[in-house]
N, C-alpha and C positions, 0 to 999 in steps of 0.2 A: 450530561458531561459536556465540556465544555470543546469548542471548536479547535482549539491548541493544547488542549489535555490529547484528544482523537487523534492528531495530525503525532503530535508525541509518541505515545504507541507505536503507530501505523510506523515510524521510523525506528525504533526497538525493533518491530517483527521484519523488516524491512533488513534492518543491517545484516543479521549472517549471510545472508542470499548476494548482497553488493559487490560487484567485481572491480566498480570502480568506486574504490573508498573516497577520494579528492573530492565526487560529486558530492559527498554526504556533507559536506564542509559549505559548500554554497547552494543548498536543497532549498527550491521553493515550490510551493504549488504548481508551479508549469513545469516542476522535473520530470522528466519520462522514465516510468519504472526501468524498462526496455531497452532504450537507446540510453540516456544520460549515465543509471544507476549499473548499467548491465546486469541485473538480474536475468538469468537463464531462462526462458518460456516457459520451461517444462517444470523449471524453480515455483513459477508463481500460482500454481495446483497450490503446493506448500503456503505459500505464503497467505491465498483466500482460505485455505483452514485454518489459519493460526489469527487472520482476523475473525472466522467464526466462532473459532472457542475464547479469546480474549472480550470480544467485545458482546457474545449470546447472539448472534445474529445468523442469520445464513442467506448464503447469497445466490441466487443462483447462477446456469451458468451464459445464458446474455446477457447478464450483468457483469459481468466478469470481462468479458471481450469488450464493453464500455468502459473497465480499468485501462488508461493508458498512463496517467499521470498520477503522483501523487494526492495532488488536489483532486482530482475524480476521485480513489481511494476513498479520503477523507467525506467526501460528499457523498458515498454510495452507506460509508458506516451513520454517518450521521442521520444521515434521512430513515436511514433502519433504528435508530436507538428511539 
C-alpha cells in the first residue's frame, strides 16, 4: 500500500474524532493529532483500533504514546504493513 493511500485512511478514521475541522483543511505530516486536530486523548484509544482493524495491524501500546503527529501515524502503520 502505498505512502498516500496510508496517510489517506489514517485521515478518514481521523475525521469524526476532529474538534478542529479548519486543521483538516491544511493537514500535513507535522499536524499534531492532539494539539493542531484536537482530537480528545481518551478519543484516540478509538481511533488506534480503528487503525488496527482497517489496516490488520496491532499496535501496541508504547507505540502509541510515540503517536503524536499524523506523519508518525502514517509511519507506525506503514512499517507494520
Amino acid at each position: 500500500m502505498e505512502r498516500s493511500e496510508v496517510q489517506k485512511k489514517v485521515v478518514t478514521i481521523l475525521t469524526p474524532y476532529v474538534k478542529n475541522e479548519a486543521a483538516l483543511t491544511t493537514l500535513t505530516p507535522d499536524t499534531s493529532i492532539l494539539d493542531d486536530l484536537k482530537v480528545n486523548s481518551a478519543r484516540l484509544v478509538d481511533v488506534v483500533l480503528a487503525f488496527e482493524d482497517e489496516f490488520g495491524i496491532e499496535v501496541a501500546d508504547d507505540e502509541v504514546d510515540a503517536v503524536v503527529t499524523v506523519g508518525d501515524a502514517v509511519n507506525l502503520i506503514c512499517g507494520k504493513l
